[in-house]
TORBAMI-314888 format. One line per field, with one value per residue (C-alpha): residue number from 1; residue in one letter; chain; y, z, x. Coordinates in steps of 0.02 Angstrom, whole numbers, plus 32768, in hexadecimal, padded with zeros to 4 digits. Example, Ala and Ser with C-alpha at 12.3 -4.5 7.8 and 13.67 -1.06 7.14 Angstrom:
// TORBAMI-314888
k (1, 2) .
r (A, S) .
c (A, A) .
v (7F1F, 7FCB) .
w (8186, 8165) .
u (8267, 82AC) .
//
This chain:
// TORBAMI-314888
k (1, 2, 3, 4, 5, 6, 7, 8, 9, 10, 11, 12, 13, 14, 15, 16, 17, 18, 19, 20, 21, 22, 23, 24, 25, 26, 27, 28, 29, 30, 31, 32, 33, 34, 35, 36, 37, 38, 39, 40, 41, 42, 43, 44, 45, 46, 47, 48, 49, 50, 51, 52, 53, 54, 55, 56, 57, 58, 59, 60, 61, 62, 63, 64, 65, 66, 67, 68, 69, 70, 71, 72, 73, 74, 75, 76, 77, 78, 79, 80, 81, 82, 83, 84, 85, 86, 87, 88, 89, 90, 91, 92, 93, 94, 95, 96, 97, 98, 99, 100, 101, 102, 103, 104, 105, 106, 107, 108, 109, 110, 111, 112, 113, 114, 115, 116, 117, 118, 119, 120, 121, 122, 123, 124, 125, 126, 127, 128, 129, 130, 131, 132, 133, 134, 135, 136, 137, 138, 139, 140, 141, 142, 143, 144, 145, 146, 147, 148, 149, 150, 151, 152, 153, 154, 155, 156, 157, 158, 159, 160, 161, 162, 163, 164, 165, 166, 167, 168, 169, 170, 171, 172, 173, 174, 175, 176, 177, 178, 179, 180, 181, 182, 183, 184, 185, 186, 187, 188, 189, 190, 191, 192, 193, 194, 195, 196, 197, 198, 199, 200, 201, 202, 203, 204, 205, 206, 207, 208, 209, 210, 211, 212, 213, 214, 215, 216, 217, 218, 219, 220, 221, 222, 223, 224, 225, 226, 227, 228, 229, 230, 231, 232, 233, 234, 235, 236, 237, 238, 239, 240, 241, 242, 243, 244, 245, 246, 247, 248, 249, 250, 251, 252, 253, 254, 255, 256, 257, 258, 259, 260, 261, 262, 263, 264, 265, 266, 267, 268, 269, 270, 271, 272, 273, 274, 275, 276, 277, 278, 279, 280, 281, 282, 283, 284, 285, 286, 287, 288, 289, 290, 291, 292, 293, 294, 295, 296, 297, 298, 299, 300, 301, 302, 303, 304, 305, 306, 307, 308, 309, 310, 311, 312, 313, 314, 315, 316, 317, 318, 319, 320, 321, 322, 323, 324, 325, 326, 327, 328, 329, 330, 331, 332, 333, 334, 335, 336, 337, 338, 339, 340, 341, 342, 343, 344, 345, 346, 347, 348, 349, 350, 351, 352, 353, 354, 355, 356, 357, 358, 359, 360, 361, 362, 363, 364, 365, 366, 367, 368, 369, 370, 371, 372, 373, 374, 375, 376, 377, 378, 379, 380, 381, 382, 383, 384, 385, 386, 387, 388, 389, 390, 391, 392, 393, 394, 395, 396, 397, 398, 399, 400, 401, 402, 403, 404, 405, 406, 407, 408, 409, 410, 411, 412, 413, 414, 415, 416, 417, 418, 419, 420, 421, 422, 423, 424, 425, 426, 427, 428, 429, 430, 431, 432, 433, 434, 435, 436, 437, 438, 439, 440, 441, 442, 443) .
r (X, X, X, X, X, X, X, X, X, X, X, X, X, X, X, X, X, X, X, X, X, X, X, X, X, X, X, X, X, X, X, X, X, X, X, X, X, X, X, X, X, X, X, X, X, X, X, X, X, X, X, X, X, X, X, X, X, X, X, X, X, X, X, X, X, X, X, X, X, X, X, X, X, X, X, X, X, X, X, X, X, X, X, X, X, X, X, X, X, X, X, X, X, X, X, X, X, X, X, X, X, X, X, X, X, X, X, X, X, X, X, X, X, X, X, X, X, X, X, X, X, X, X, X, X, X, X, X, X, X, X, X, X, X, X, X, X, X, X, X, X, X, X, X, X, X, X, X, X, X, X, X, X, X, X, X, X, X, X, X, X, X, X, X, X, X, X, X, X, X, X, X, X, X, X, X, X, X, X, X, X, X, X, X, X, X, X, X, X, X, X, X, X, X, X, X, X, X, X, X, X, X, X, X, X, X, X, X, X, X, X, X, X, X, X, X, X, X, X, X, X, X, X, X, X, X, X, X, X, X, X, X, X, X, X, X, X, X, X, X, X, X, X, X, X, X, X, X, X, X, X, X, X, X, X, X, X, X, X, X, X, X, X, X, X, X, X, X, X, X, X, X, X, X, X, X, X, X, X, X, X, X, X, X, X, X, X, X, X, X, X, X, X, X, X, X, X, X, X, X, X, X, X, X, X, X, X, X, X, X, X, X, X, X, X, X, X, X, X, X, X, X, X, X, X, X, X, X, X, X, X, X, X, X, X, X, X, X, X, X, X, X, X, X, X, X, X, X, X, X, X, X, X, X, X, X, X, X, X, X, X, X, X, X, X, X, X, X, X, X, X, X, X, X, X, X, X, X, X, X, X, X, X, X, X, X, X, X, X, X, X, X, X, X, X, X, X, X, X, X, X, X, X, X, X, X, X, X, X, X, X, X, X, X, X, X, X, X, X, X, X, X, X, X, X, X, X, X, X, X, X, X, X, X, X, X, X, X, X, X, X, X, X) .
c (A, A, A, A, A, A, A, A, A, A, A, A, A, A, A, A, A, A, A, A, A, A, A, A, A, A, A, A, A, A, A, A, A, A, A, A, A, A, A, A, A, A, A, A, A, A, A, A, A, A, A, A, A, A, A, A, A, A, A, A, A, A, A, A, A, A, A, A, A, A, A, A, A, A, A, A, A, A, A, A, A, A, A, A, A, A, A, A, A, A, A, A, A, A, A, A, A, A, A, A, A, A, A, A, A, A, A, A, A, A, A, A, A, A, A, A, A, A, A, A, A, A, A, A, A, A, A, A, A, A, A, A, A, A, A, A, A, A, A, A, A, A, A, A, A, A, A, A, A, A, A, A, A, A, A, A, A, A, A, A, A, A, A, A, A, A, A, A, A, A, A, A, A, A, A, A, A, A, A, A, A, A, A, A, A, A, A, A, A, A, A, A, A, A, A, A, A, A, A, A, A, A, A, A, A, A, A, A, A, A, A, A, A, A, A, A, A, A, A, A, A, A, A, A, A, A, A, A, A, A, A, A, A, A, A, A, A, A, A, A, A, A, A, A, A, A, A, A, A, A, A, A, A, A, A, A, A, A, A, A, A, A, A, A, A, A, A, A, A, A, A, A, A, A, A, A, A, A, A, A, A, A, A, A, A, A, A, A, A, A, A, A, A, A, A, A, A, A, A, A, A, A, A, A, A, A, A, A, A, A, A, A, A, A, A, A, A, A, A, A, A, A, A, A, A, A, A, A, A, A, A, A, A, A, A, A, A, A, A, A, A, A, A, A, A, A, A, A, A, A, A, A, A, A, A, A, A, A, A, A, A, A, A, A, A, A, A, A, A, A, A, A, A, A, A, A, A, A, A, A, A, A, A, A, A, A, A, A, A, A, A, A, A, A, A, A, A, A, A, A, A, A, A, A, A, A, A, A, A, A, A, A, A, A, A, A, A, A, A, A, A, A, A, A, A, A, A, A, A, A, A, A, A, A, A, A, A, A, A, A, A, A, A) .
v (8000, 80B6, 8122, 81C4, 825A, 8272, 8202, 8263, 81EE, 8251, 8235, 82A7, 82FF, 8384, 83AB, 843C, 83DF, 83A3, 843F, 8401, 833E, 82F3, 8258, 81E8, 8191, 81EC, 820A, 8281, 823D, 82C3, 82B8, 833D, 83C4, 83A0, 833C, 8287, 822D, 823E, 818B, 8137, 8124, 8044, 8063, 80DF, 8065, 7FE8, 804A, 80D0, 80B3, 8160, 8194, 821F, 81D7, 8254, 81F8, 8278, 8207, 82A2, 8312, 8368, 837E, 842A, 848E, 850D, 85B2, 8639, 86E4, 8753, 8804, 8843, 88CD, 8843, 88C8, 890E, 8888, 8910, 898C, 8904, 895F, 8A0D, 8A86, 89FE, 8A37, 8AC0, 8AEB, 8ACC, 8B75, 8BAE, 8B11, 8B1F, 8BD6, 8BE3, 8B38, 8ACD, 8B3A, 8BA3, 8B0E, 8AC8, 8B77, 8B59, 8AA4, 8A4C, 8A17, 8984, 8940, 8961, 88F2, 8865, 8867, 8875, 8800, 8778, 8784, 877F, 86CF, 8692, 86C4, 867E, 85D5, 85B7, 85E7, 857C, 85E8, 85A8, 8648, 86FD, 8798, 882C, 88E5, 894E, 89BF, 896B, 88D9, 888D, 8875, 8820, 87A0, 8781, 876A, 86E9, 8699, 866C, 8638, 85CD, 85FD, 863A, 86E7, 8759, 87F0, 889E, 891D, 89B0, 8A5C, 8AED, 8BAF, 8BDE, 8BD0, 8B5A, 8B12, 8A93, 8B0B, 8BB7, 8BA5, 8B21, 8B06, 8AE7, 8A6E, 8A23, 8A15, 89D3, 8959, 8923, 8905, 8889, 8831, 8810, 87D2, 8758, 8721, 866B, 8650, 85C3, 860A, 86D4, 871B, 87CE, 883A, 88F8, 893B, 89F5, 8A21, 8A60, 8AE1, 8B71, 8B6E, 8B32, 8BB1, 8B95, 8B91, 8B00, 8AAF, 8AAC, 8A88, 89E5, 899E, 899C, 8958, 88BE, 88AB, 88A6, 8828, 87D7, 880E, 8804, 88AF, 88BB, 8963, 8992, 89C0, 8A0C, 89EF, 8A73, 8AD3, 8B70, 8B45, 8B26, 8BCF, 8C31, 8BE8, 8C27, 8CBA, 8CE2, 8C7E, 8C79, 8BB3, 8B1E, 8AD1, 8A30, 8A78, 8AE6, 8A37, 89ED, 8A8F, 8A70, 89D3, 8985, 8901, 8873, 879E, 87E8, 8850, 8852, 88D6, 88BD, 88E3, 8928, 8953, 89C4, 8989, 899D, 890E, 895A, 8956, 88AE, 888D, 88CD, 887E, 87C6, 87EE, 882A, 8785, 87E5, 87B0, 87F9, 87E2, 87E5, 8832, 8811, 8836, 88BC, 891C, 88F5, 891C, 89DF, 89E7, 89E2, 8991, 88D0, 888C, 884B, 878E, 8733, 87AF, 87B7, 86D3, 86DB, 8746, 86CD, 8748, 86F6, 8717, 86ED, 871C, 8792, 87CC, 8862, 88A5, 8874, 8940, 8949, 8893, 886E, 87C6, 875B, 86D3, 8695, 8613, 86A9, 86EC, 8653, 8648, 8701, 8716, 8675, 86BD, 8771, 8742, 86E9, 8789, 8807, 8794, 8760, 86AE, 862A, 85B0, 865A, 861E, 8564, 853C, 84E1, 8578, 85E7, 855B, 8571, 862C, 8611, 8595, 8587, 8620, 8682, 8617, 8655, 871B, 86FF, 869C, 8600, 85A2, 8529, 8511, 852B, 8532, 8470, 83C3, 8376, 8322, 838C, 841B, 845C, 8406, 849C, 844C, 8487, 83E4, 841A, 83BD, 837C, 8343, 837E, 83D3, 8477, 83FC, 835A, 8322, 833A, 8305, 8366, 837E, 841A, 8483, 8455, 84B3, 8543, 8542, 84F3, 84FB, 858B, 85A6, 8557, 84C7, 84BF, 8457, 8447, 8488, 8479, 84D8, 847B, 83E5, 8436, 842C, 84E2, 84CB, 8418, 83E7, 84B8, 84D3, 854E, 8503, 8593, 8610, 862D, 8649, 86BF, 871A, 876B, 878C, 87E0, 886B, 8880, 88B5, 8912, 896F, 8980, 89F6, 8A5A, 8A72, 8AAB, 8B20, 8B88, 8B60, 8C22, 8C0A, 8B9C, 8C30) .
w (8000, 7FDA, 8077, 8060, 80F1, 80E3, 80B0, 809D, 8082, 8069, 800C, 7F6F, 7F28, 7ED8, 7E64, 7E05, 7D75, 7D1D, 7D0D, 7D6F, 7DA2, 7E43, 7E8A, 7EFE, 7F80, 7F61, 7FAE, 7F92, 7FDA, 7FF7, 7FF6, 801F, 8022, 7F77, 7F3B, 7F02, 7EC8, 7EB4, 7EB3, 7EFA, 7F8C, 7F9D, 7F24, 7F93, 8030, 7FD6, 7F95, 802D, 80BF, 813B, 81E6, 81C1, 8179, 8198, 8170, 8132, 8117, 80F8, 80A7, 800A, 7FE8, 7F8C, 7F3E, 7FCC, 7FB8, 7F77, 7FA9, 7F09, 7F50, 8000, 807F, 810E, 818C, 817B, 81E1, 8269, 8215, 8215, 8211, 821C, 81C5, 8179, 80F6, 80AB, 7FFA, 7FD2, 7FB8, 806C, 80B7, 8076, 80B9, 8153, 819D, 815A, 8117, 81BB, 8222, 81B2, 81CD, 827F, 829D, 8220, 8246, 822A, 82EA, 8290, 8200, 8254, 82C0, 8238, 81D6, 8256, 827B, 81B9, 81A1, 8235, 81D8, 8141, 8182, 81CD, 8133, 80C0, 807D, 8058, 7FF3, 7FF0, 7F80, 7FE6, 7FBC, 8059, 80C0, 8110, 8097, 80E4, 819A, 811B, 80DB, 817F, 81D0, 8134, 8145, 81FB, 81FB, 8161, 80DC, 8027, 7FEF, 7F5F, 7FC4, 7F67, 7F67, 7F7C, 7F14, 7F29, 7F0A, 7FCF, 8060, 80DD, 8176, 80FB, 8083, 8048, 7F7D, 7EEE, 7EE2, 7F98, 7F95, 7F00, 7F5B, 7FE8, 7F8A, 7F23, 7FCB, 8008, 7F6E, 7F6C, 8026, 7FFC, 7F3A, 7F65, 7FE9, 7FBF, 8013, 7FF5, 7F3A, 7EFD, 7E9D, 7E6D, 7EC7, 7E8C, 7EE1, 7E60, 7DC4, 7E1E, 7EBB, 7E3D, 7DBB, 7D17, 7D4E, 7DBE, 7D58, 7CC8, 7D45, 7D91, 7CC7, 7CB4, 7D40, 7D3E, 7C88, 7CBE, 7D64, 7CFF, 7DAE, 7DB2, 7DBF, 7E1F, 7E45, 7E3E, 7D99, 7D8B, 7E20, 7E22, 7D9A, 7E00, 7DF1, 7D1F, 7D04, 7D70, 7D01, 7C75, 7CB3, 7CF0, 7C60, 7BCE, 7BD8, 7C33, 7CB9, 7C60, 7BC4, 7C2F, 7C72, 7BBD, 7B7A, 7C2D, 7BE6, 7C7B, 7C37, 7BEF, 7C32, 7CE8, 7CFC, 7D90, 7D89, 7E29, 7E3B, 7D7E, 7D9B, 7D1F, 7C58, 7BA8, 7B25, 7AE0, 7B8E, 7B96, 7AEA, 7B22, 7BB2, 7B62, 7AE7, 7B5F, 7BB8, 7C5A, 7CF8, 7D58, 7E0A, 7E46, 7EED, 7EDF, 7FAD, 7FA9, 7F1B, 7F5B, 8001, 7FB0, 7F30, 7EB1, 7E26, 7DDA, 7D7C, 7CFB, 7D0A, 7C88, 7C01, 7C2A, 7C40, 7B8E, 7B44, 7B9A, 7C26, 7CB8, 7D49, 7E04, 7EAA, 7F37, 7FDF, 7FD7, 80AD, 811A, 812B, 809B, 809B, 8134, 813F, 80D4, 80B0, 7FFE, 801A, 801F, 7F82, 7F1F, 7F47, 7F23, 7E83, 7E48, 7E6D, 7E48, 7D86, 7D7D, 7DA7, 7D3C, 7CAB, 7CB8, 7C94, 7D22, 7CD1, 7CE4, 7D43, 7D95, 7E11, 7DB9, 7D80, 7E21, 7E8C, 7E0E, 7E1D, 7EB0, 7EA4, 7E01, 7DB0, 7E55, 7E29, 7D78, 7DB3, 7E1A, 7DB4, 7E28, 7DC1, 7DAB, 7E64, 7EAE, 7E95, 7E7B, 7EAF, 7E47, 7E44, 7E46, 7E80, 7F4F, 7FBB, 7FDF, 801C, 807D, 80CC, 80B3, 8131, 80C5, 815F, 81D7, 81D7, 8164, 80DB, 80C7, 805B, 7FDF, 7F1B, 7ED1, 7F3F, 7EC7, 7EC1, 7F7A, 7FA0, 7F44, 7F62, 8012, 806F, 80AF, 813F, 81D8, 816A, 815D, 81D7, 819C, 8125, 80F2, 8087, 803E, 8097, 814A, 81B7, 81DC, 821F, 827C, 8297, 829D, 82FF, 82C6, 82CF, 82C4, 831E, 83B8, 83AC, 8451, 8444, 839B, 83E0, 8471, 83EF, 8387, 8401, 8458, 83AD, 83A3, 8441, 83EA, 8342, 8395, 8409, 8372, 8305, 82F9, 8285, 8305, 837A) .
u (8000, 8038, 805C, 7FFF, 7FE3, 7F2C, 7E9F, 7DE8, 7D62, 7CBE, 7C15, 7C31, 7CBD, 7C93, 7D32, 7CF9, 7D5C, 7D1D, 7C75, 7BF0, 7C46, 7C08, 7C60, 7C09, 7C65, 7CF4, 7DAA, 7E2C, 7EE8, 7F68, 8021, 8099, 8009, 7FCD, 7F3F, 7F86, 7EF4, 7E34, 7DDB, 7D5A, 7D64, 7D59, 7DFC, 7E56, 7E39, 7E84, 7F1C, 7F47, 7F7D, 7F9D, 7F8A, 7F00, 7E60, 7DCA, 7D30, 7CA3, 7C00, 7B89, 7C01, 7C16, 7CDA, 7D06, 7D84, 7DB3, 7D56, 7D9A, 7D7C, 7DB1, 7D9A, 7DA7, 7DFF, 7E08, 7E3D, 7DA5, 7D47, 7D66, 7CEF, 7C59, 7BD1, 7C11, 7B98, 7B17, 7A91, 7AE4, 7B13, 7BC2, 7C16, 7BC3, 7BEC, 7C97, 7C9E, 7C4C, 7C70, 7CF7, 7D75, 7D86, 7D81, 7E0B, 7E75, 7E70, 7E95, 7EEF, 7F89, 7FF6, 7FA6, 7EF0, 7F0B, 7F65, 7ECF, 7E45, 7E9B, 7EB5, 7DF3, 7DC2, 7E2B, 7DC6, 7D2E, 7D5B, 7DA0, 7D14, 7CA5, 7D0B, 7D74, 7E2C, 7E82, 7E51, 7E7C, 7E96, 7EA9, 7ED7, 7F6A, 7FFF, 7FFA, 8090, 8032, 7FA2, 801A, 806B, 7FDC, 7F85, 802B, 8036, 7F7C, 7F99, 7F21, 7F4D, 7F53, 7F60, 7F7D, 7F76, 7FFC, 7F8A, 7FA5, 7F1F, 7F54, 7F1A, 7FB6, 7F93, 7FD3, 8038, 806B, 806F, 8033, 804B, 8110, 811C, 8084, 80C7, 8186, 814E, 80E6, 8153, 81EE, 8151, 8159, 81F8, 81F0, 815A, 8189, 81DC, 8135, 80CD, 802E, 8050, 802C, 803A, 7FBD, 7FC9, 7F2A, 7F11, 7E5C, 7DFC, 7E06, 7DC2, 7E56, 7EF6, 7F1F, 7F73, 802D, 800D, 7F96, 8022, 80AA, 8038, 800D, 80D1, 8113, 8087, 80BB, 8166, 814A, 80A7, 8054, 7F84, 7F42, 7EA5, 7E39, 7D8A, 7D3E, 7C9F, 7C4C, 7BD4, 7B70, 7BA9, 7C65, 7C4F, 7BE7, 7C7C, 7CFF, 7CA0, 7C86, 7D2F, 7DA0, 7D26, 7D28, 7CFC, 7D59, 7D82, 7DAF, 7E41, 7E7B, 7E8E, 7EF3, 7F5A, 7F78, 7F29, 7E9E, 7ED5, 7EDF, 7F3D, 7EB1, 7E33, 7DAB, 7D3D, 7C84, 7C66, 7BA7, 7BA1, 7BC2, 7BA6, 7BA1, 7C42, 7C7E, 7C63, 7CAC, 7D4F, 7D5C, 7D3E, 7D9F, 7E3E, 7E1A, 7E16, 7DBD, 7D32, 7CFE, 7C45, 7C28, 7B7A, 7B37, 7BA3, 7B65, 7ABD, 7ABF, 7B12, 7AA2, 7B2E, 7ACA, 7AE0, 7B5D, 7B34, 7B8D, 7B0F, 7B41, 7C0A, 7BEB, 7BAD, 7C37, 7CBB, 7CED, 7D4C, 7CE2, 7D04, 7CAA, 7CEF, 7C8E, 7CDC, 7CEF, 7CA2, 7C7E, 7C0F, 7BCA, 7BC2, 7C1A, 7C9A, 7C21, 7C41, 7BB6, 7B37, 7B92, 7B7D, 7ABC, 7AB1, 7B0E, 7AB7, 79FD, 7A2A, 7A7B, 79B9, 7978, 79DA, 79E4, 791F, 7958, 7936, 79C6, 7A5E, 7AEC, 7ACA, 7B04, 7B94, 7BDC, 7BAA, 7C33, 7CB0, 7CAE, 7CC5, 7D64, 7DC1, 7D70, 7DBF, 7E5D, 7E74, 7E6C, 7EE0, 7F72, 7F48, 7EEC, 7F7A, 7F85, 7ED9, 7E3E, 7E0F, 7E12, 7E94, 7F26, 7FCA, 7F63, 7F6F, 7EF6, 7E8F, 7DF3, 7D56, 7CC7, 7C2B, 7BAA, 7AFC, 7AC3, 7A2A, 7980, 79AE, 7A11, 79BD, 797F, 7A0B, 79E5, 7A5B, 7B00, 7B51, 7A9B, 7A8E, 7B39, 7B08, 7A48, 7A33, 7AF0, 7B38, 7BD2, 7B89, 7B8B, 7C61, 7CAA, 7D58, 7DD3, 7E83, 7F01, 7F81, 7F57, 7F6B, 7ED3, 7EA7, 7DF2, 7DC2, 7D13, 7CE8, 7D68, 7E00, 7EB6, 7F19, 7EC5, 7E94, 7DCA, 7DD2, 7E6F, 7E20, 7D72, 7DCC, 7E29, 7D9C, 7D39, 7DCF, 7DA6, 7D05, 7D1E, 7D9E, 7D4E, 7C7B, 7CCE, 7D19, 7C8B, 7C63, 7BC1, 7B64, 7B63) .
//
């Protein structure tokens, strides 16, 4: 028999390769952190012997989760300023809460309690935009979970940096730190087109040519955001990013709520991805992407929650449900985005934006065991025809009860691994303290 380090045995796989497979009785084996083999499971009894076997009778096996867009630090701004517009929110709530408090202490913090939330949820890799981007990877790597983590430009001085070329320097002296890590990635992560002016913009599209570095930024996330850059530049927003040079297959334009057919055109045609923050957009009446129209064109697209400021959680279960039913909406077509494709936005789709595709993203061999259990079981699950429009339709987070990334155990039978459950409830709401009592507009 072949000696092996883990042995899961559960009820389906769910590989997400082959679109749409479901494999009964099912078991992936995992050798040096990387998926090995993917058989049934009477065969992998027969051929593996290990130490670990995890036995999951009611469980669906997935892909880890992966969280495309977020500012995980801002799980410390839950909350702050709910049902608002954007621009006001942005301006009376979270930007001067963000001038007072962030610091490197604040995001190690935030951050800490957002991979707790997202382990827990399923979630095995994140994308994050945000200051102090080195305290996000340190902080992703001691916990153990994969991330792309964004080297932040926007034109404002902050308590990271003063303006674009220190951003960018300082960005770039993380990469370098992180570039041989097998768990920390690098993305350029200017904000959006109305806070990064031309000179960086031009400065970013050369240096990821240069690196062949993902860009990712929002693009068009409000109607208010395209009409000012019409007003104020005589164009659109994303036709500025394609004479930067910006759009093309390294490209990640988050949110994108407001397009033309054209629009769309060019963005299939540059082979660039988008990511759908569809609760987000929602819950700031941002308008809907449309995802049935960029699926048809052959547009990459892959899910984010965005913060938990503007969502209000990190749940990508609730995004899968809600992009799924939302596209059925917009689109007036009950069959738009299955729930087939809504788990692979999800996983591999999330994979491609971010250059992981070839390590991430799904269950098969050669590929990272990044895997989330999903428990079918109980009153709010059974019965269970269908075990991939369950996961979309019926599961959601409470339903996780264990997840690894790259074959390392990071949350047992619902219970974290690597962090300390009380220690981070303690400093967030050591925050939460900190952050009302300076909250000026609740007075």
């Amino acid at each position: 028999m072949e000696q092996i380090d883990t042995l899961i045995n559960a009820r389906w796989v769910i590989p997400v390769e082959p679109d749409g497979s479901v494999l009964e009785n099912h078991s992936v084996a995992i050798r040096d952190g990387r998926v090995e083999a993917v058989l049934p499971t009477a065969d992998a009894d027969a051929r593996y012997e290990t130490d670990r076997r995890v036995e999951l009778p009611h469980h669906a096996l997935i892909p880890g989760l992966i969280n495309a867009h977020t500012h995980a630090a801002m799980n410390l701004l839950r909350g702050l300023g709910d049902d608002l517009p954007l621009m006001q929110w942005l301006q009376e709530h979270i930007w001067p809460a963000e001038q007072r408090h962030v610091s490197p202490e604040f995001v190690h913090d935030g951050v800490e309690a957002a991979c707790a939330e997202m382990l827990r949820g399923g979630v095995t890799a994140f994308n994050d935009m945000y200051f102090f981007p080195d305290v996000t990877a340190r902080v992703a790597n001691q916990v153990g979970m994969r991330a792309s983590v964004g080297m932040i430009v926007i034109d404002l001085p902050s308590a990271y940096g003063d303006g674009p070329d220190d951003y960018l320097d300082k960005g770039l002296a993380m990469r370098d730190q992180w570039r041989d890590s097998p768990l920390i990635s690098t993305v350029f992560a200017p904000h959006a087109p109305y806070t990064v002016g031309e000179a960086a913009l031009s400065r970013i599209a050369m240096l990821a040519g240069e690196l062949d570095v993902p860009v990712h930024m929002h693009v068009h996330e409000t109607a208010f955001e395209v009409a000012q850059s019409v007003e104020q530049a005589g164009k659109r927003p994303l036709q500025r990013l394609q004479e930067s040079g910006l759009i093309g297959p390294a490209f990640m334009a988050v949110h994108m709520t407001q397009l033309t057919d054209d629009e769309i055109a060019m963005v299939a045609q540059a082979n660039a991805s988008v990511i759908h923050c569809p609760e987000s957009n929602l819950k700031l009446a941002s308008g809907f992407c449309p995802v049935q129209a960029l699926c048809e064109a052959g547009v990459n697209v892959a899910l984010g929650t965005d913060g938990a400021a503007s969502n209000n959680d990190l749940d990508m279960f609730g995004e899968m449900r809600t992009a799924a039913l939302l596209a059925k909406a917009v689109s007036g077509n009950a069959a738009a985005l299955p729930a087939a494709a809504a788990l692979r936005m999800a996983t591999l789709n999330g994979a491609r934006a971010l250059g992981l595709e070839h390590i991430t993203g799904s269950i098969v061999p050669g590929k990272f065991a990044d895997l989330t259990a999903v428990d079918m079981s109980g009153l709010d699950a059974e019965p269970v025809y269908d075990p991939l429009s369950h996961l979309v339709y019926v599961g959601n987070r409470l339903h996780v009860t264990d997840t690894w990334v790259a074959g390392r155990q990071l949350l047992r039978e619902r219970e974290l691994t690597t962090i300390n459950r009380e220690t981070v409830l303690g400093k967030v709401r050591d925050w939460r303290e900190k952050i009302l009592a300076s909250d000026t507009q609740r007075e």
